[in-house]
FIMIRO-245135 format. One record per residue (C-alpha): residue in three letters; y, z negated, x negated. Coordinates in steps of 0.5 Angstrom, whole numbers, plus 2048, in hexadecimal, padded with zeros to 3 digits. Layout:
alaYZX ...
This chain:
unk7FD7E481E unk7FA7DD81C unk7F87DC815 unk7F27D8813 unk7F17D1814 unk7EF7D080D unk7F67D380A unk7FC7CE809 unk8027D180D unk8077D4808 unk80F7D2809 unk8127D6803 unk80E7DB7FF unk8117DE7F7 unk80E7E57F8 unk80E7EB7FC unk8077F17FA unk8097F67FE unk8057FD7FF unk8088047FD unk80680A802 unk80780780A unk80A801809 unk811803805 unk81180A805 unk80C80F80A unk809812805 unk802812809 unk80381780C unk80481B805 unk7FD819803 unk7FA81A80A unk7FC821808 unk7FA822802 unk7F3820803 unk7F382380A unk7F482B807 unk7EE829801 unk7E9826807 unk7EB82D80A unk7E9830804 unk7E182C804 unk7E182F80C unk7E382780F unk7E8825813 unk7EB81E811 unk7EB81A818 unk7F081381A unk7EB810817 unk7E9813811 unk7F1812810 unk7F080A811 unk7EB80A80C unk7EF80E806 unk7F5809806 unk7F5805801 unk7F08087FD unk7F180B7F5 unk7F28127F5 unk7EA8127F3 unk7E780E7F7 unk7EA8127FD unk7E88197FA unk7E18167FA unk7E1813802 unk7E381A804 unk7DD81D800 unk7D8819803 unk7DB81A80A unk7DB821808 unk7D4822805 unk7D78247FE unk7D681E7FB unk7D18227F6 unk7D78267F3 unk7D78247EB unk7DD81F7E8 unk7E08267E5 unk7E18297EC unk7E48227EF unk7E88227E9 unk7EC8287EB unk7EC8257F2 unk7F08207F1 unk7F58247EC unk7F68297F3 unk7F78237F8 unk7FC81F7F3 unk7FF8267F2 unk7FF8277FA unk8028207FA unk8078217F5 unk80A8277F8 unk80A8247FF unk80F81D7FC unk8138217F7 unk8188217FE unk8188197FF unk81F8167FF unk82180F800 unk822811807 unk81A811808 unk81A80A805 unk81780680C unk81B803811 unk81D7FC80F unk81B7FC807 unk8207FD803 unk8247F7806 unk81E7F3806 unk81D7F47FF unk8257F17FE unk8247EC803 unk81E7E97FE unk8217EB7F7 unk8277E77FA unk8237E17FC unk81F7E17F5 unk8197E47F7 unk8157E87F3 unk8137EF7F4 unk80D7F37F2 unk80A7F97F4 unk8027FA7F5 unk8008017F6 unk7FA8057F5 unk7FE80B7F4 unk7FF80E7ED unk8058127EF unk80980A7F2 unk80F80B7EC unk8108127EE unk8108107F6 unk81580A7F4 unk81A80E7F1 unk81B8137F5 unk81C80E7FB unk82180B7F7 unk81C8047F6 unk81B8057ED unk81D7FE7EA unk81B7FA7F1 unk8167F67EF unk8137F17EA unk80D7F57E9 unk8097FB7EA unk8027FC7EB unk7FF8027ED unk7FA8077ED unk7FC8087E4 unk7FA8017E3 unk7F47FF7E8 unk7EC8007E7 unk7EA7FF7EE unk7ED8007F4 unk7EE7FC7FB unk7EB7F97FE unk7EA7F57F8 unk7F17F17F6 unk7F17F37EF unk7F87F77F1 unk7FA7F07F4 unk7F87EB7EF unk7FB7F07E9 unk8027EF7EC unk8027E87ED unk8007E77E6 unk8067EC7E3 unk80A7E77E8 unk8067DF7E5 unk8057DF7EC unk7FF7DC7F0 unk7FD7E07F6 unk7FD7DB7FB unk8057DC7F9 unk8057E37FB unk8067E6801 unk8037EE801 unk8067F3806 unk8017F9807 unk7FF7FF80C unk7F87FF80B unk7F27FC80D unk7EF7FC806 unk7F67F9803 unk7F57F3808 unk7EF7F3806 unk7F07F27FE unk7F67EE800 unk7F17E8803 unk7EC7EA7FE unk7F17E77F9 unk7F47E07FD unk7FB7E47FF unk7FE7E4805 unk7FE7EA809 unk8027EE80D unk8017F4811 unk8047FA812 unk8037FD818 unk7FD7FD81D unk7FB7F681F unk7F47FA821 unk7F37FD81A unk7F67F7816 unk7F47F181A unk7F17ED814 unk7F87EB812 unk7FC7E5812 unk8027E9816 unk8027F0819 unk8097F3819 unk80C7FA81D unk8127FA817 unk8147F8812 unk81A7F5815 unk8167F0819 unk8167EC812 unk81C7E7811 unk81F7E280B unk8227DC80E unk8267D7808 unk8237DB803 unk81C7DA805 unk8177E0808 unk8157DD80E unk80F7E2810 unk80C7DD815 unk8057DE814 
């Protein structure tokens, strides 16, 4: 997919920002889960396009936009908070069987491929679960840092996530290429001057500077990541 005109080409970048859940382990399917047993318990039924709008969102945030679709939204903060605690501890019990074999296809090696040519790596996630997800996919101590859910106030969207991660490495965004899911990561990923990747459906991710099926399509070539984008 083109970029835009007005931004310069880059012919190396210093940093790769990748999500967590749908782009280096399918924990999606987890949340979607979990959230969809307590729409059930609102009397709603969570369709393709609820699912599409959850992604990337806190924990909170996401328990809000389901109310409202549900016509809950009045409940009190004592209830929502109880809410949350079920769904992370739904969630919780679904990922306690991830092994590095759920880690998606082509990741691990990716992640070497850049280690070895000096690129630095950064994980940025809305989840607060991200070091417990990473552990069990065989993925601790893979990153120079880690922004998640336990160290934002603002969700995407908005590219505090991003922008927190560039600056635990010293780095600009223009020299960080962000590889997300979702259409509110790709989102926050312009909204903070990053390159963006995309993750999956060209439809749903169009505003990315490059769509991708895997993982695997993104190749090194004489220590340089050449995402021709």
């Amino acid at each position: 997919m083109s970029q835009p005109d007005s931004t310069p080409r880059p012919h190396s970048i210093k940093a790769v920002i990748f999500d967590l859940d749908g782009v280096l382990v399918d924990t999606a399917r987890y949340h979607d889960q979990a959230w969809e047993e307590l729409a059930t318990g609102f009397g709603y039924a969570l369709t393709e396009a609820d699912r599409h709008a959850l992604k990337g969102r806190s924990r909170s945030d996401s328990l809000e936009y389901i109310l409202e679709q549900a016509g809950w939204e009045d409940a009190d903060p004592a209830q929502k908070s109880r809410w949350l605690q079920a769904k992370n501890a739904r969630y919780l019990e679904l990922v306690e069987g991830l092994t590095p074999h759920d880690a998606a296809e082509g990741a691990l090696d990716l992640l070497v491929q850049l280690r070895e040519a000096g690129i630095q790596l950064a994980l940025g996630s809305a989840s607060q679960n991200a070091t417990k997800v990473l552990n069990k996919i065989g993925m601790e101590g893979a990153f120079d840092s880690v922004v998640d859910g336990t160290r934002t106030t603002r969700s995407k969207p908005d590219p505090q996530v991003f922008e927190m991660a560039a600056s635990d490495l010293g780095l600009e965004p223009k020299d960080c290429i962000v590889i997300e899911d979702a259409q509110a990561g790709i989102q926050a990923a312009l909204a903070g001057g990053f390159w963006a990747i995309g993750l999956g459906d060209p439809l749903v991710l169009a505003q990315a500077h490059r769509v991708i099926a895997s993982l695997k399509e993104l190749s090194l070539d004489q220590g340089l990541v050449l995402f021709e984008i």
